[in-house]
C-alpha positions as CSV (number, residue, x, y, z in Angstrom):
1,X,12.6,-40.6,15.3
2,X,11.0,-42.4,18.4
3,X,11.8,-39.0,20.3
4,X,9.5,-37.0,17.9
5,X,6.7,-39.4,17.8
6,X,7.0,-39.9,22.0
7,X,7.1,-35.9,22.1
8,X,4.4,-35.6,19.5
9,X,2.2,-38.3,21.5
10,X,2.1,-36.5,24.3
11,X,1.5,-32.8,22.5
12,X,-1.4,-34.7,21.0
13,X,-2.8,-35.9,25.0
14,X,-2.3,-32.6,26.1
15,X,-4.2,-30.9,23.2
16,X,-1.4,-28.8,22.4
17,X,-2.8,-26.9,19.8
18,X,0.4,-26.8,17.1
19,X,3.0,-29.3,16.5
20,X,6.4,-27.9,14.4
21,X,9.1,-30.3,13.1
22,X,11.9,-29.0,12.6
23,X,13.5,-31.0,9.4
24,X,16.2,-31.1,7.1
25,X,17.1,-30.7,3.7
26,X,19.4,-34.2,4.1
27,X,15.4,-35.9,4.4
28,X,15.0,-35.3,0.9
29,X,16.5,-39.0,-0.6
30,X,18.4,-39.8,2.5
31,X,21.8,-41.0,2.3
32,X,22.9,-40.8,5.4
33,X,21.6,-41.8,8.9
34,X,20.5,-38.2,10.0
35,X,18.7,-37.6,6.8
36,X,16.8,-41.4,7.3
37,X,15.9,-40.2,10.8
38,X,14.2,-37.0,9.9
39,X,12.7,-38.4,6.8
40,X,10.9,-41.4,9.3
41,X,10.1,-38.5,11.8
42,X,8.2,-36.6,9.0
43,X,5.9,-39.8,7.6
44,X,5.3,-40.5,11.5
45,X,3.8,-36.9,11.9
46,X,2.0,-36.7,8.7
47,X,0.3,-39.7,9.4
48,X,-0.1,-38.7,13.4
49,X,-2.4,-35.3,11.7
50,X,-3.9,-38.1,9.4
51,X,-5.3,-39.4,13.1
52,X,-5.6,-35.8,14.7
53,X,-7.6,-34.7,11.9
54,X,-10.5,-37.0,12.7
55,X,-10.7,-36.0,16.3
56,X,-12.0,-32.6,17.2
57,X,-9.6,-30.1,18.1
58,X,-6.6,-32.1,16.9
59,X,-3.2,-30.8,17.4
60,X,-1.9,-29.2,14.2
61,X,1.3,-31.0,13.2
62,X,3.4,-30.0,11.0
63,X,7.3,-29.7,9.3
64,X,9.4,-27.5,8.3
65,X,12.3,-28.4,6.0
66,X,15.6,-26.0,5.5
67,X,19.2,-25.9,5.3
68,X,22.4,-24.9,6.8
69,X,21.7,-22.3,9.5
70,X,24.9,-19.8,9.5
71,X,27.0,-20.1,12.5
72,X,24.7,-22.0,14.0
73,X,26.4,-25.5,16.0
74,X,26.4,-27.7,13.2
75,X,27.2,-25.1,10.8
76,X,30.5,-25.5,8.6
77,X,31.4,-21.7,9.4
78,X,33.1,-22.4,13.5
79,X,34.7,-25.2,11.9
80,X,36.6,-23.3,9.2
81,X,36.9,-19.8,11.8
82,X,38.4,-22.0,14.1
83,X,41.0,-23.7,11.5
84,X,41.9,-20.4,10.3
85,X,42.6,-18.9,13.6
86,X,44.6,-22.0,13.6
87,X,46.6,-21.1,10.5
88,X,44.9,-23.6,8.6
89,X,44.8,-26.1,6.9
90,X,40.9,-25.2,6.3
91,X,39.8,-28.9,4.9
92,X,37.2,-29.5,2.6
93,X,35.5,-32.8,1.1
94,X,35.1,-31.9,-2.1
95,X,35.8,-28.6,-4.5
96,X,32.7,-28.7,-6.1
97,X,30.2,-29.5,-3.0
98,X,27.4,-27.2,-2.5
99,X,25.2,-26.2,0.7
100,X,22.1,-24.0,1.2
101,X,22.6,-21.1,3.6
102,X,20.3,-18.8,5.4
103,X,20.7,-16.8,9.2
104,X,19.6,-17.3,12.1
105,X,17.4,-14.7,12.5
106,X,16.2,-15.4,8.7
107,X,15.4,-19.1,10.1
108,X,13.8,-18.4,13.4
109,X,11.1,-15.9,11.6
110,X,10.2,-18.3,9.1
111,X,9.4,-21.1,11.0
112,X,7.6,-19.5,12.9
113,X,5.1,-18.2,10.3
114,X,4.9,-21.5,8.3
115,X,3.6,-22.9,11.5
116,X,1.1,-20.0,11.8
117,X,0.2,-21.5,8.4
118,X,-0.2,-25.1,9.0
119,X,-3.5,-26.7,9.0
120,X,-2.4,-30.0,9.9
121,X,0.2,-32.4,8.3
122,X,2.1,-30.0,6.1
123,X,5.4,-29.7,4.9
124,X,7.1,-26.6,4.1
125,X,10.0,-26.2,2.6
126,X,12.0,-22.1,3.1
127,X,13.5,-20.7,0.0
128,X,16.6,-20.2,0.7
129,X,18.1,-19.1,-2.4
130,X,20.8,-20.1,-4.5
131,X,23.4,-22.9,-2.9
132,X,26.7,-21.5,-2.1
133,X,29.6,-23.7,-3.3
134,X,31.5,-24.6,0.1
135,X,34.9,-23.6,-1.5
136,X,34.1,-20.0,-2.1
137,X,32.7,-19.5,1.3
138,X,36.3,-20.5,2.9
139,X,37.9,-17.9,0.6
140,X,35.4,-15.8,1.7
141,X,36.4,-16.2,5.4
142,X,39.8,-16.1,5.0
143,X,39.9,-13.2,2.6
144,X,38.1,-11.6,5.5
145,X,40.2,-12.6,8.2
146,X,42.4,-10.3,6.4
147,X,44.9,-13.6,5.1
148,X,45.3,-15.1,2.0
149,X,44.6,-18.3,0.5
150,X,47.7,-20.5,0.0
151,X,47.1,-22.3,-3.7
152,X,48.9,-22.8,-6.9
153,X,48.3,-19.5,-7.9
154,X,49.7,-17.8,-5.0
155,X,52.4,-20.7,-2.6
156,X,53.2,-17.6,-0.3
157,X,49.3,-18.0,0.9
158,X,48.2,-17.9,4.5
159,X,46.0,-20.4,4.1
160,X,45.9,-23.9,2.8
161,X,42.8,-25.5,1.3
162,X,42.9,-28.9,1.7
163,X,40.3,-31.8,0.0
164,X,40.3,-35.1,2.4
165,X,37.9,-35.9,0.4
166,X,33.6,-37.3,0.7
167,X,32.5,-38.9,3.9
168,X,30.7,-42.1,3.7
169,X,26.6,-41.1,2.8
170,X,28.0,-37.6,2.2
171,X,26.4,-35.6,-1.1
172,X,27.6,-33.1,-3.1
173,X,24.4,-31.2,-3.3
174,X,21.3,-31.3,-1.0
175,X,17.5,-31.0,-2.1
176,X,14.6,-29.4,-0.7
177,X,12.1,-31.2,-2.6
178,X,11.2,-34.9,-3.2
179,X,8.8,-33.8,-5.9
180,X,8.5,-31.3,-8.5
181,X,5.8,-29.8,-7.9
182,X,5.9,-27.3,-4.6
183,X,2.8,-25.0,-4.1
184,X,3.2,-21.2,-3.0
185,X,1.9,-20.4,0.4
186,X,0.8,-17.1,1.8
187,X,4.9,-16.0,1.9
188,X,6.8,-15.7,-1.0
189,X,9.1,-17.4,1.2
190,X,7.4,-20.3,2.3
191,X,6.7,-23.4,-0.1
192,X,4.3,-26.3,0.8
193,X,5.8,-29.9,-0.6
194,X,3.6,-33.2,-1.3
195,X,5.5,-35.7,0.0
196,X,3.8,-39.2,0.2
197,X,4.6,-40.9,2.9
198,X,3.7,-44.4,2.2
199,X,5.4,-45.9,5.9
200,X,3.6,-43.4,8.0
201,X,1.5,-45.2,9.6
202,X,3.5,-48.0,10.2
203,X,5.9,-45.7,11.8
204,X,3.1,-43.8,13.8
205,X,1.7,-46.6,14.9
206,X,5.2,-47.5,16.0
207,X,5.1,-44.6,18.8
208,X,0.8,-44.4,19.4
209,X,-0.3,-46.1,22.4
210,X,-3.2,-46.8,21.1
211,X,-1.1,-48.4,17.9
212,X,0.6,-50.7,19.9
213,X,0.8,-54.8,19.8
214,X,0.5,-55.6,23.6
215,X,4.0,-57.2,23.7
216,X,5.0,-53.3,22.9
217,X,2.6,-51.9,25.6
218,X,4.0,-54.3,28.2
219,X,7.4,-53.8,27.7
220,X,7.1,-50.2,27.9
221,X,4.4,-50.6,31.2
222,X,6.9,-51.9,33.9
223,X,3.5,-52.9,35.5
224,X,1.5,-54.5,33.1
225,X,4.9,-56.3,32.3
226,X,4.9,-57.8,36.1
227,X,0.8,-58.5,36.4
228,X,1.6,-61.0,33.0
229,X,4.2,-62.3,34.9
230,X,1.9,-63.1,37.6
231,X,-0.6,-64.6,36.2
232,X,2.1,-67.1,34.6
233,X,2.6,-70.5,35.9
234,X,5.8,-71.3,38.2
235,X,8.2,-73.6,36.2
236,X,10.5,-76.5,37.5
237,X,14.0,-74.7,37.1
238,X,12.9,-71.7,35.6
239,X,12.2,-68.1,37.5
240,X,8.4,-67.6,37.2
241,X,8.0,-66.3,33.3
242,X,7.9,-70.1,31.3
243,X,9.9,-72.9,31.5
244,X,14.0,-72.2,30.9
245,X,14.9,-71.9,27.3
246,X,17.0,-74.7,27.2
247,X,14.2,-77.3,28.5
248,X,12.1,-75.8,25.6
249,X,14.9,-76.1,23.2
250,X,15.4,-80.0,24.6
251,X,11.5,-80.5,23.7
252,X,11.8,-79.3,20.0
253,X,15.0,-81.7,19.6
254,X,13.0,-84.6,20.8
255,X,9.8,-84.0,19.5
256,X,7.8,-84.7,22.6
257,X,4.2,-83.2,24.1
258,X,4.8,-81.5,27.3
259,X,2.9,-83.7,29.0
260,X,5.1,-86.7,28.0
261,X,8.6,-85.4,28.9
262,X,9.1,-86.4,32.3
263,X,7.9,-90.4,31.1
264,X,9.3,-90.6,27.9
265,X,12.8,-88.1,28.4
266,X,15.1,-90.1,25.9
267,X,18.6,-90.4,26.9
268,X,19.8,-88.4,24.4
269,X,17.7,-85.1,25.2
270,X,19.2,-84.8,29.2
271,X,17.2,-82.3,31.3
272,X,18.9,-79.0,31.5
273,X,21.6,-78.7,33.6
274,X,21.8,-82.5,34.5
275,X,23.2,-85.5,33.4
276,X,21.1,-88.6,31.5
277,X,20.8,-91.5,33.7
278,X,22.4,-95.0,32.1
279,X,19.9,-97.4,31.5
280,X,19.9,-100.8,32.7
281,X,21.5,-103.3,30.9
């Protein structure tokens, strides 16, 4: 999340003319950490083009929200090649779980023209057809490996199908859509979603320089960080930044001023990192 709006930030100062997300269907009620990432990365841009549109040549941001990309890295289809050129077992979560698919090539085009598209805090959403039930696409495989499938029906199979069962934040199905109500683009292929995004601009702000609080600024500004330590006052004991946090912790026990801790010090409030004195008889 931080990584978009840090990479957006600086597309915006550079007046980068056009800004595409790449998203996920898991942003669509997230469930999972990935999908809560991606969903905070889109507010943060919508509300970043909420800003960009008010300026004059404004970068363009906008997202683009898909599936499963076929044989792509995270794509379920090296996993199962590689378990049946294993000899199995191919192992599945769940027999009824469902996935959108598309190709590469497929993915790669359409992105590209739905940020042709954008006008500036968009997101589109591909059709991508009908979802694919995850169990027929491993029969598919191994049917084409030129094996069988190793089941009830058939115990002299090549290969086993296995259920280990959902993974924590795991669903079976995935959405495109928060709403119902997607409105056609210039592609047949290409939907636009209204998605409010009522944290936007908590989470832009988040990652905006000019959103910052200062304690923000300085601790990302190594040198504003050190002029601030400058300017403070040397304490007894401490390094330069405050008095320690144990002498600050003895004042609150006591309940004494500042100015009245080296008079009044109590016996049972020692200074840090030395003993009380007794007291005289």
């Amino acid at each position: 999340m931080f990584g978009t709006l840090i990479t957006a930030g600086a597309a915006s100062a550079h007046g980068v003319r056009d800004f595409v997300l790449i998203s996920t269907d898991k942003a669509v009620r997230p469930t999972n950490i990935m999908g809560c990432s991606k969903r905070l990365a889109e507010m943060g841009l919508q509300a970043l083009a909420e800003q960009a549109a008010r300026r004059p040549n404004g970068t363009r941001f906008s997202m683009v929200r898909f599936g499963n990309v076929l044989d792509s890295s995270g794509s379920v289809v090296p996993l199962f090649r590689q378990q049946i050129r294993n000899g199995g077992p191919i192992t599945l979560t769940h027999l009824d779980i469902t996935r959108y698919f598309m190709t590469i090539p497929e993915a790669a085009q359409l992105v590209i023209q739905a940020g042709a598209m954008a006008s500036g805090g968009d997101v589109f959403v591909l059709d991508m057809g009908e979802p694919i039930r995850i169990v027929d696409l491993a029969r598919r495989m191994v049917e084409l490996s030129g094996m069988t499938v190793r089941d009830a029906d058939n115990p002299a199979g090549d290969i086993e199908i296995r259920v280990v069962g959902l993974r924590p934040g795991e669903k079976l199905y995935e959405e495109l859509l928060i709403g119902d109500n997607p409105m056609p683009t210039l592609h047949p292929r290409i939907l636009k979603a209204r998605d409010d995004f009522p944290l936007g601009r908590a989470v832009a702000s988040t990652g905006a320089p000019e959103g910052r609080t200062r304690d923000q600024r300085r601790a990302l500004d190594p040198a504003a960080a050190a002029a601030h330590g400058a300017r403070l006052p040397a304490a007894r004991g401490g390094g330069g930044l405050g008095p320690p946090r144990a002498a600050r912790r003895a004042r609150r026990r006591c309940g004494l001023r500042r100015s009245r801790v080296a008079a009044l010090r109590p016996a049972s409030c020692p200074r840090s990192g030395a003993s009380a004195p007794d007291r005289p008889a």
